[in-house]
N, C-alpha and C positions, 0 to 999 in steps of 0.2 A: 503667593497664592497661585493655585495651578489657572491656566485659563478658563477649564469649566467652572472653579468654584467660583471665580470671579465675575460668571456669567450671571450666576444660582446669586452673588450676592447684592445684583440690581433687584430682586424678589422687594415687589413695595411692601408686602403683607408675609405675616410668619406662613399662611396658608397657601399663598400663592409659591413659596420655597416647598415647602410638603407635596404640592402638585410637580412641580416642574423635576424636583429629585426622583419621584416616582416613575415620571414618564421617562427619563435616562437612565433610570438605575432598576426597574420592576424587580426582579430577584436578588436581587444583592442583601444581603440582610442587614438590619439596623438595629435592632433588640434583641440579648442574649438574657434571659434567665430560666434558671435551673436547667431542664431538659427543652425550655422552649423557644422559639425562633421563631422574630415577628421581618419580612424582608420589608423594601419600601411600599413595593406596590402592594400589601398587605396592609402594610400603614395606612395608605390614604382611603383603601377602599375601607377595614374598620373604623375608623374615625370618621366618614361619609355615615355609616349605620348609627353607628353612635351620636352622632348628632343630628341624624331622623329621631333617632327615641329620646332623645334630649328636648327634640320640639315638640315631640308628644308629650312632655311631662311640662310643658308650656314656657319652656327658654326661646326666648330672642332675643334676636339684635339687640345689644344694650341690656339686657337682662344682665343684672349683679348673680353670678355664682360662686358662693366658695367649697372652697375642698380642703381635706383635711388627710389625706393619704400620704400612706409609704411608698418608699421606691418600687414601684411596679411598674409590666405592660400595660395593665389598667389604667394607673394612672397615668402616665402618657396619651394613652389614646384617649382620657377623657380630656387632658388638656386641650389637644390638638383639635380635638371634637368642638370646643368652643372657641376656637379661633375661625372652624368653618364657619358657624356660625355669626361672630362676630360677636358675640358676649363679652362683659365683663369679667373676667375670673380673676377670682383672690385666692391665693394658696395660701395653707397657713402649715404651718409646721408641725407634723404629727403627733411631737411631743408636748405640746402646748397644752394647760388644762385650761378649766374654769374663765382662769383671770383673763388670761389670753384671745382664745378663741370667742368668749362672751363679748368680749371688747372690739374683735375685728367681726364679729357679725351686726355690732348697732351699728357699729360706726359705717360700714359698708353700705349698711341697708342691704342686706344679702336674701336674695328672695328664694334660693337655692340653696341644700346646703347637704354636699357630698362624705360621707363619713365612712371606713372600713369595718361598722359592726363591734364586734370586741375585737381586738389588735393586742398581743401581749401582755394579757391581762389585764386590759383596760376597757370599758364597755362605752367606747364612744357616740353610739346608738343615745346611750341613756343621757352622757353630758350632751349631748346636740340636743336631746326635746328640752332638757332641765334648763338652757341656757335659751331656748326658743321660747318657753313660758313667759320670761322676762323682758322680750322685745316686743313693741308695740303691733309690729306686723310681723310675725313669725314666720319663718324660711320651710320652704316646703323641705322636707327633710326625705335623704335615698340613699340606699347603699351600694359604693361603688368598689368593693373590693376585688369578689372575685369575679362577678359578671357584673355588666354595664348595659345601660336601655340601650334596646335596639328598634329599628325603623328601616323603613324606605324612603332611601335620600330623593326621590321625586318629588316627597315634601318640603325639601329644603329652599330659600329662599337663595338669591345669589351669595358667594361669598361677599368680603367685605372688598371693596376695590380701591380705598386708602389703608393707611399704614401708621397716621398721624391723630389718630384719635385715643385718650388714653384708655385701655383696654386692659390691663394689668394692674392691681393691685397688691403689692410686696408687705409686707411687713418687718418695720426695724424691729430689733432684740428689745428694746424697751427693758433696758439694764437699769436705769437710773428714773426711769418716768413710763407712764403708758406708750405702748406701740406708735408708731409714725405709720401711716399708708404712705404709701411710697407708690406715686403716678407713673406707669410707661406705656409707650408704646408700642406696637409691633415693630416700628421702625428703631427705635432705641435700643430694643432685644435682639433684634439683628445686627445692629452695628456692634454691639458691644460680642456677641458671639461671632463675630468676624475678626474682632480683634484677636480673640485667642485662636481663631483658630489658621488664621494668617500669622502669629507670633511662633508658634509651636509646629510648625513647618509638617503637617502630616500627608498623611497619603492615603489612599483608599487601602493600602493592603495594611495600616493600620488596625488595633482593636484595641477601644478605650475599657473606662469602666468605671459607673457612678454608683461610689461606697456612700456617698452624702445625702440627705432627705432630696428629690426631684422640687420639693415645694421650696426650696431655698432657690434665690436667684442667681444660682448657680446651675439650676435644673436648664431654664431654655437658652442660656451661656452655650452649654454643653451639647443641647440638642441641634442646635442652629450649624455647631462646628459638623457634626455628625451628619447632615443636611445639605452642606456647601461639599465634605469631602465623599461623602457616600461609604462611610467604612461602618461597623457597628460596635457597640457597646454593651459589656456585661452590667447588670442592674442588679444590686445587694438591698433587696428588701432590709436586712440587718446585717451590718457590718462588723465583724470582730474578727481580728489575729489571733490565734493562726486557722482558726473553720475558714475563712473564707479561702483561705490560699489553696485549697481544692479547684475552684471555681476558675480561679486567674490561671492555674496551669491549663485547668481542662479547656478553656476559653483561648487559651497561648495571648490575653493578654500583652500588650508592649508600650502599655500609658495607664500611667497607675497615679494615683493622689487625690489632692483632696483638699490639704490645709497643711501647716507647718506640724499637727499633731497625726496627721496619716503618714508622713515622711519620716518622724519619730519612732511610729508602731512596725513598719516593715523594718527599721534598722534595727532594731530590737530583738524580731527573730530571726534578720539576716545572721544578727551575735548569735543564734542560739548553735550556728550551721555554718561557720563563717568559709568553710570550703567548696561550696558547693552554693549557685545561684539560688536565691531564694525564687524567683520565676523564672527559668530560662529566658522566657519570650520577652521578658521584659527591657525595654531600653531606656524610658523615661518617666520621671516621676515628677508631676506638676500641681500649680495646685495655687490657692491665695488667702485670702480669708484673716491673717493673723502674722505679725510681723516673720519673720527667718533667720535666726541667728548665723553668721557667716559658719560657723564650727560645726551646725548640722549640714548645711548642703558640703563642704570638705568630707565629710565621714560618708554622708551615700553613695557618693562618687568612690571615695578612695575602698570602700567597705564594700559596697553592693555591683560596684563596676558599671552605675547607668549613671546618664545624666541627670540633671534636676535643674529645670525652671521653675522659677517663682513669679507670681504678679501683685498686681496691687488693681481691689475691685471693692467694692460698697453696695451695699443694698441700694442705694439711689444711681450708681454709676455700674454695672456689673461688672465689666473689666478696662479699666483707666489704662493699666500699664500689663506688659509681659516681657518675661526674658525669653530670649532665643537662642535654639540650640546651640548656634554658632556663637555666641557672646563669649567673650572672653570669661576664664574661671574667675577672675577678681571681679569682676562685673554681676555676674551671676551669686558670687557668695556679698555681695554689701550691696548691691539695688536692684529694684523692682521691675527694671527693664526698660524698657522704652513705649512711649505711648503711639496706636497707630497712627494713623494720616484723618486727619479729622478729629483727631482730638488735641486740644490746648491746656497746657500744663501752665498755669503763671505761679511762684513765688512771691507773695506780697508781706508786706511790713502788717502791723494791727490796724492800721486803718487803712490797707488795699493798695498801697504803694506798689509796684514792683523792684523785686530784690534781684542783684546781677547772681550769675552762674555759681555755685557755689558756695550761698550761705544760707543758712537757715531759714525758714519763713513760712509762713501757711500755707498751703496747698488750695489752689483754686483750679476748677475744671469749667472745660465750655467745649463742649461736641456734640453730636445727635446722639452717641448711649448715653447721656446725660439725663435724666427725672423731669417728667413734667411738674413736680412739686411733691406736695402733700395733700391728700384727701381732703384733712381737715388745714387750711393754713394756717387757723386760727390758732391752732393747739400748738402751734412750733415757732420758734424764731424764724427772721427771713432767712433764708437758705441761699438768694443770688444774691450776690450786688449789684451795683448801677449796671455796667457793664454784660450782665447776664453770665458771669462766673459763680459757678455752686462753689460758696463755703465749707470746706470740707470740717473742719477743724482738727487735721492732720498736719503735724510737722516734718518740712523736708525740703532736701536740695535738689538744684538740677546740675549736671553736669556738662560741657561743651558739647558730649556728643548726644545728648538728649536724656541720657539714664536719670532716672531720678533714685536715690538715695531718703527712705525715710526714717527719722529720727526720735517717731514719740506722737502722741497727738497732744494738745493745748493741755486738756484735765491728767493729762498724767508726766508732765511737768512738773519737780518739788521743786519748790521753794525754799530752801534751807538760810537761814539768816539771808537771805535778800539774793543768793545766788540760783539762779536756775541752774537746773540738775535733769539732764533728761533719763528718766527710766529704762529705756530700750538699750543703750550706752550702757548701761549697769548690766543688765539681763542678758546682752551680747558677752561680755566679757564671763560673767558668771559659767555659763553654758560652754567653757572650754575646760571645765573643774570637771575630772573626772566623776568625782561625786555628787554633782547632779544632772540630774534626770531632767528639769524643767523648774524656768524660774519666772517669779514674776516682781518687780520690784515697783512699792507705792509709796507714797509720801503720809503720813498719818500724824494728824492734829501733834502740836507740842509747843507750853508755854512760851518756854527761851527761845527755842528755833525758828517759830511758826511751824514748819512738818519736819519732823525727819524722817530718813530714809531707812526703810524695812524691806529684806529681802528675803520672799518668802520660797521657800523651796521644796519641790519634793524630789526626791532620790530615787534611782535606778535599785533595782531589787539584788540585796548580798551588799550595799554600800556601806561602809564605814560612818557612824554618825558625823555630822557635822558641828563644827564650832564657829561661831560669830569669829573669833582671831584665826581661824583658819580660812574661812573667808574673805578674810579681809586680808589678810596675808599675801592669798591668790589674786586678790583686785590688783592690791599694791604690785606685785611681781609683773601684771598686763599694765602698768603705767597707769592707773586709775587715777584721778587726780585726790588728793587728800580729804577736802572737803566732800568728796560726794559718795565716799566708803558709807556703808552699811550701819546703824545705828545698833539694828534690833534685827536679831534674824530667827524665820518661823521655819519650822521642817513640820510640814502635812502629807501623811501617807498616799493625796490626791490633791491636785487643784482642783478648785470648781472650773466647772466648763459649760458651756452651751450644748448643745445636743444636734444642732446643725452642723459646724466645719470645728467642735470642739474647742473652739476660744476661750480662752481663760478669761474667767467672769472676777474683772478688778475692783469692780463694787464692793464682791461680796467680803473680799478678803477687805477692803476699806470698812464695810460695817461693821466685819467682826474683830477686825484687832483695833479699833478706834476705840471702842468698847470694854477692852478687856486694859488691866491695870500695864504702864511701863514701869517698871523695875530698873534704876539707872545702875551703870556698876558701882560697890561702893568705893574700888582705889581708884587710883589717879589715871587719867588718859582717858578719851572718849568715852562718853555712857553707853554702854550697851546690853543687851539682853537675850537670850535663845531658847525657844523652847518648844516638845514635841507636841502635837496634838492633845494626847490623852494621857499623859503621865503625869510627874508630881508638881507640886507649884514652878512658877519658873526659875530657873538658874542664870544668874546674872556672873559674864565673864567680860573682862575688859578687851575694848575691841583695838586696843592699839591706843597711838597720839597724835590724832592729825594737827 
């Protein structure tokens, strides 16, 4: 970390970093989208107005607001705007209906509630009143899309002068049960965006660029690093391959990512043009969100000619671990990095033991980006132990020189006749098969077994169909071990995914083939079974003889 950012990141409060960038950096620019450019000292002084007519619309100190916007300068400067202030603010994810967003405004108590109008064919005006009928004290409801309240900051009260009070409101994906609020604080968002942005070695003549929703806790991740180093950012209201690749040349871009499925989508069109840089400016591709199979970070490298770090970050922890440029490639293609200074990695047994260097075991964390809790605590299991370690329920090692290696979380561990079987181990080896595209492997109910293992897959576009023995073929020839081959294998023209960092959603694929009939083979060797989405009943082929 250079010496100024290191100065920038003694900042107690997210707003006292926004002041102090402004006063060293006034021209420099910090926000790129389409034709427009926001510098810093534009920053503080917009978000100063914007949170005069924020206090005109009757926000304070502690006042709950949530928001619901796309990647914009808007939305930015309304965040920033209630950090002047000192408010509560909950983002929630744009894409979120009904179920979601109703449920993070009771639970909040949101007395505010910021919406972009219609967005994409959706009229989120109309679910924000419909969902405010329903709550006891209804949120005063505004639109912040393309213009935001304005005021004279003469009415503003001081900033906020700690950094320790929970001020942030996150919401988990609530894949499996309703959302978690997720407790932070200014100080927590700062430490955890000083990790990345001390891991990822940048510099002010850097230019990032956030393809991801800003309302994801990867949004003040990002801004904080952008804050500390003073370089700026393109911002993709809507992100897709190949339109946006206009944007990243015309921007000269040189940090691009996202999650393991944005590092996927640019290799994709780098194939389309494999002679010619897909963005000149570009040097690095980063990103976290969803585990890394070692065979994609090899291919961007060897394919795209930039590097690729990965991390490891959680809605309750934003960024735990990163890798760094200078990491060795084997380090870089099978762990998450190393965690900064101030944060504690321990390895424990199921009951909290600690585990030595190098074997398996839960993932516990204890540092300042760490979560003040849950909103509700009552709605969730404990989350620390005695010792004040967050229970992640991530599985993984550590290494002597600090790396940490992850292997799976708890729930996505099979079970197969009494042998644990970790999925991510399957999923990595899968992903060096030419013919797929992206895999995901679950465990699903089965009398004799208790689960066996299904490997569901979708394919790269012109690929050759898949066969359960041709897969299992490919595991065998990477040394797969017998018992934890493939039972049953699916080919879906799309995995489901999340709509924030594109995470393959493992529920859904657990609901729906839990559901649907197994077909064992009927000759001799392993039962197994394969079949396309929408075609004819299933076809049952033998997967081999483990």
């Amino acid at each position: 970390m250079t010496d100024t950012a290191h100065a920038l990141g003694a900042s107690r409060t997210f707003w006292e970093l926004v002041e102090r960038r402004a006063a060293m950096s006034p021209d420099r620019p910090v926000l790129l989208q389409d034709d427009r450019t926001l510098t810093f000292g534009e920053l503080r002084e917009r978000c100063e107005r914007v949170a005069a007519g924020l206090h005109g619309l009757g926000v304070r100190p502690g006042s709950v607001v949530a928001w619901q916007l796309p990647t914009r300068i808007e939305t930015v400067l309304l965040s920033f705007a209630l950090t002047r202030i000192g408010a509560v603010q909950t983002p929630v994810i744009p894409f979120y209906r009904d179920r979601e967003v109703g449920f993070a405004l009771r639970e909040s108590k949101a007395e505010f509630f910021a919406v972009p109008g219609t967005w994409r064919g959706f009229d989120h005006t109309a679910m924000a009143h419909r969902l405010a009928a329903e709550t006891d004290r209804p949120p005063l409801i505004f639109d912040a899309y393309a213009s935001l309240p304005d005021g004279d900051p003469a009415v503003l009260p001081p900033p906020p002068a700690e950094g320790t009070a929970p001020r942030w409101i996150y919401w988990t994906s609530g894949t499996t049960s309703d959302p978690k609020g997720v407790l932070h604080t200014d100080r927590s968002l700062l430490a955890g965006g000083s990790c990345l942005a001390h891991a990822l070695r940048l510099t002010a003549d850097d230019v990032g660029s956030v393809a991801f929703p800003f309302a994801h806790i990867g949004g003040p991740d990002y801004a904080v690093m952008l804050l500390l180093y003073g370089f700026p950012a393109v911002l993709f209201e809507q992100f897709a391959l190949p339109a946006a690749l206009a944007d990243y040349r015309r921007h000269g871009v040189t940090v691009a990512g996202g999650s393991t499925a944005f590092y996927s989508m640019f290799l994709t069109e780098q194939r389309k043009a494999p002679d010619r840089p897909l963005v000149p400016s570009l040097r690095l591709l980063a990103g976290g969100g969803a585990p890394k199979p070692p065979e994609l970070y090899h291919a961007v490298v060897r394919e795209m000619g930039v590097q690729l770090t990965h991390g490891y970050g959680m809605t309750e922890v934003p960024m735990i671990t990163m890798g760094a440029p200078d990491d060795t490639a084997e380090n870089l293609a099978t762990t998450e990095g190393r965690p900064p200074a101030g944060m504690e990695i321990r390895i424990t047994d199921q009951e909290g033991k600690p585990l030595p260097h190098g074997t398996d075991g839960e993932v516990r964390l204890r540092g300042e980006a760490v979560c003040q809790g849950y909103l509700n605590p009552g709605a969730a299991a404990p989350v620390f132990d005695s010792e004040g370690f967050l229970v992640t329920g991530d599985i993984g090692h550590l290494q002597e020189s600090g790396h940490l290696t992850l292997t799976g979380r708890i729930k996505d561990v099979i079970i197969r006749k009494g042998e644990n079987i970790s999925a991510k181990e399957i999923e990595d080896l899968l992903h060096a098969h030419p013919g797929v595209g992206d895999a995901a492997v679950i465990g699903l109910p089965d009398p004799e077994r208790g689960e066996r293992v299904c490997a569901v897959v979708e394919q790269p576009a012109g690929a050759a169909p898949l066969t359960l023995a041709e897969i299992t073929g490919h595991l065998r020839a990477q040394g797969l071990s017998v018992h934890k081959l493939p039972e049953q294998l699916e080919v879906l023209e799309a995995l489901p995914r999340n709509e924030a960092l594109r995470k393959v959603l493992k529920y859904k694929l657990r609901e729906r083939f839990a559901r649907e009939p197994f077909r064992p083979a009927a000759s001799g060797g392993t039962d197994g079974a394969v079949r396309t989405p929408s075609g004819p009943p299933p076809v049952t082929r033998p997967a081999g003889s483990p």
